[in-house]
C-alpha positions in Angstrom: 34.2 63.2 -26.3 35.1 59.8 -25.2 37.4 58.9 -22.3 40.8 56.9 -23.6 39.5 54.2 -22.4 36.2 54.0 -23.8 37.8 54.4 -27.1 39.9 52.1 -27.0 37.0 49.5 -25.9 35.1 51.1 -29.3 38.3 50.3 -31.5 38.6 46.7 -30.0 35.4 45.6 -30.5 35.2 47.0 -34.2 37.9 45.6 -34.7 36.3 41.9 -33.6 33.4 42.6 -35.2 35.3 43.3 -38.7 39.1 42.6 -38.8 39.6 42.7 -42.3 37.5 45.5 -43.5 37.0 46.4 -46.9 35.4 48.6 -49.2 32.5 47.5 -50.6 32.2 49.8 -53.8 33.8 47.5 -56.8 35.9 49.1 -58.9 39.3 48.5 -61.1 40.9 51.7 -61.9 41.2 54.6 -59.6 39.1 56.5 -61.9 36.1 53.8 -61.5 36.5 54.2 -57.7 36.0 58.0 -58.0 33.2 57.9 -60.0 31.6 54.8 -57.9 32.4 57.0 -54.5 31.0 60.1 -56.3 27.5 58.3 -56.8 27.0 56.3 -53.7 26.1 60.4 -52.4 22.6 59.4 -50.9 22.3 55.6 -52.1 23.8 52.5 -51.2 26.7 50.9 -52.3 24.7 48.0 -53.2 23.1 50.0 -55.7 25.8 51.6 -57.3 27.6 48.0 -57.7 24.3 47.3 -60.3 24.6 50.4 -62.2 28.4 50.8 -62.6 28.9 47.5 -64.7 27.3 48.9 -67.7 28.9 52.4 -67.2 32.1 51.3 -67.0 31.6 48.9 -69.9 30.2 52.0 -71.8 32.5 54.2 -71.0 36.2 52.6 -70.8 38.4 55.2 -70.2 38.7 59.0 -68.6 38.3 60.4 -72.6 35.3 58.6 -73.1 33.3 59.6 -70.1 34.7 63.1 -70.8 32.9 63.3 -74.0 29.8 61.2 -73.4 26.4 62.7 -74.3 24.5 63.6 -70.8 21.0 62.0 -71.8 23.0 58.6 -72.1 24.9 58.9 -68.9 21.5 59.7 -67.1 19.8 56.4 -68.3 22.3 54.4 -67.2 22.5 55.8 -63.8 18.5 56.6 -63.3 17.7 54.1 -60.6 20.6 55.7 -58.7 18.4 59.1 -58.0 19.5 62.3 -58.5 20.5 60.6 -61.5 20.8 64.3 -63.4 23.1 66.4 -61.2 24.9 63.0 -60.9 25.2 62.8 -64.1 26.5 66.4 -64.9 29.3 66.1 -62.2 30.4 62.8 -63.1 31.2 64.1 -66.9 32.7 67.1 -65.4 35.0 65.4 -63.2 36.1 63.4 -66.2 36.8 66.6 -68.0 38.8 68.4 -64.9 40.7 64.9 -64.2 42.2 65.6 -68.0 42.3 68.9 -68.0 44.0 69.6 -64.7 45.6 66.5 -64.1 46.3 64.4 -67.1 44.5 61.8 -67.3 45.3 60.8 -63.4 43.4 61.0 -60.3 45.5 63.3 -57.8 46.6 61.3 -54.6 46.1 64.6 -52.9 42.7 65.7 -50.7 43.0 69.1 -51.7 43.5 68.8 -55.2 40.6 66.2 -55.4 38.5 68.8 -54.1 38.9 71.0 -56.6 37.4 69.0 -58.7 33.8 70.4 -58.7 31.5 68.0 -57.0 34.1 66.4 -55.0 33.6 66.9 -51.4 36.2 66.6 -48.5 34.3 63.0 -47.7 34.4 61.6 -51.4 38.7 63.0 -51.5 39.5 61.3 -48.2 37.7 58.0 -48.9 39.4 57.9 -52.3 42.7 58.8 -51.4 42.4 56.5 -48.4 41.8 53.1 -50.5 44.3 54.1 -53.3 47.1 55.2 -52.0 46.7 54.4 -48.0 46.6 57.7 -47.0 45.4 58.0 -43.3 42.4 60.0 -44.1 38.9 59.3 -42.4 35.9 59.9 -44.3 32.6 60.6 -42.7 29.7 59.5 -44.3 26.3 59.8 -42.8 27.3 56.3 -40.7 30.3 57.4 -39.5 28.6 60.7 -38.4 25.7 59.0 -37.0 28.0 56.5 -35.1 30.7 59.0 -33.8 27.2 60.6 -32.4 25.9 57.6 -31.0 29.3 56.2 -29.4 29.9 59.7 -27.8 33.0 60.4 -29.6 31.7 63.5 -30.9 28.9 66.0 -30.6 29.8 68.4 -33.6 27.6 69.5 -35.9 29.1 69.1 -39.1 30.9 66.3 -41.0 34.0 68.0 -40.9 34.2 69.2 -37.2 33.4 65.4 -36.5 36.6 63.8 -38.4 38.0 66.5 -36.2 37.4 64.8 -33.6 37.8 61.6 -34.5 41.4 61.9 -35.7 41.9 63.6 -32.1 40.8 60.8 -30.3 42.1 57.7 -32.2 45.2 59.1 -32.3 48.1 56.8 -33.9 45.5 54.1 -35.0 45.2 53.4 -38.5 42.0 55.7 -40.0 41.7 53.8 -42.9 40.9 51.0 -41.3 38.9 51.9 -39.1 36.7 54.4 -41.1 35.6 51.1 -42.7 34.5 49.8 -39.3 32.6 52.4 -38.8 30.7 52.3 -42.0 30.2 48.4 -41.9 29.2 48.8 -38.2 26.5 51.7 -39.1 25.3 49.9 -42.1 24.7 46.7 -40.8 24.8 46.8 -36.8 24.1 50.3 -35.8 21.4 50.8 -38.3 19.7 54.4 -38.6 16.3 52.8 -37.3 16.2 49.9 -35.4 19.8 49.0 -34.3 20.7 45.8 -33.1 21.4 47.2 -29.7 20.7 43.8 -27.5 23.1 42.4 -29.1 25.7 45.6 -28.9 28.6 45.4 -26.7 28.9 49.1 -26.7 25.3 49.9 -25.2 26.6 50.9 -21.7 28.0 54.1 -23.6 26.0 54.8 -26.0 24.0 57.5 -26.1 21.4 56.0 -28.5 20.5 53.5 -26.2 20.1 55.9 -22.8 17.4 58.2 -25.7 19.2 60.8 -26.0 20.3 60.3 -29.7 
């Protein structure tokens, strides 16, 4: 893990590089953001923002989704991939959401997962942008990131917020799990990261080959 001061140095310039982040998944009821963070699972935001238009349209409300026939579901959200098991859990969660909760998605992680197909990632990004709980998700940027930036070496997405919420402390997760998204999805890229450009390449462990 990183040194106090090198986090702080990671914090500051995130927070230059993006000062008012935001999530880009569009939404306007909790329910739609649930659903939209359920299907970005191995695609892009970008491409969730096409498909969710017309399923949104099509189905309204909680109810409707709940009772919407599975083959018409999976057209709608075939160029997402995966597009039947997504569609499957997104009916289901529907159904638990009214079953277990009313009608009304649960401001609590651990109630969110227990929705089946909700992981620990998808309940603290949720719960983060809707009711400002100081939850970090970790996403396969954050988790590539944290790697690259030293802040953790830990196998699994879980053992990384981990360490993440050890070392940032007080500072405002939320916030700041945005920066890491927007900072792997556009600056720290998977292949080909904009490294000359990176004020962060003395410590990074990308940049000295060894991730």
């Amino acid at each position: 893990m990183q040194s106090t001061k090198n986090v702080k140095l990671i914090l500051d310039y995130l927070k230059k590089l993006y000062p008012n982040p935001q999530c880009e998944l569009n939404y306007e009821t909790p329910f739609q953001l649930l659903i939209a963070v359920m299907l970005s699972a191995q695609c892009t935001d970008k491409r969730v923002n096409l498909v969710t238009p017309l399923l949104f349209t099509k189905y309204k409300t909680i109810e409707s989704l709940a009772t919407a026939k599975l083959e018409e579901v999976e057209e709608i959200i075939r160029p997402l991939g995966f597009y039947v098991t997504k569609s499957k859990v997104i009916i289901n969660c529907a159904k638990e959401i009214l079953d277990k909760f009313g009608g009304e998605v649960p401001n609590d992680v651990d109630k969110l997962q227990s929705i089946k197909g909700v992981g620990r990632k998808t309940a603290n990004v949720v719960t983060a942008e809707l009711f400002n709980a100081n939850n970090l998700g970790v996403d396969t940027h954050v988790f590539r990131i944290s790697h690259r930036l030293g802040l953790s070496d830990a196998k699994t997405p879980y053992q990384v917020e981990k360490d993440l919420v050890l070392q940032l402390k007080n500072e405002n997760l939320v916030e700041n799990h945005l920066r890491f998204v927007l900072f792997g999805r556009y600056f720290c890229k998977a292949i080909k990261p904009n490294c000359e450009n990176c004020e962060l390449s003395k410590i990074c462990n990308y940049k000295k080959g060894n991730k």
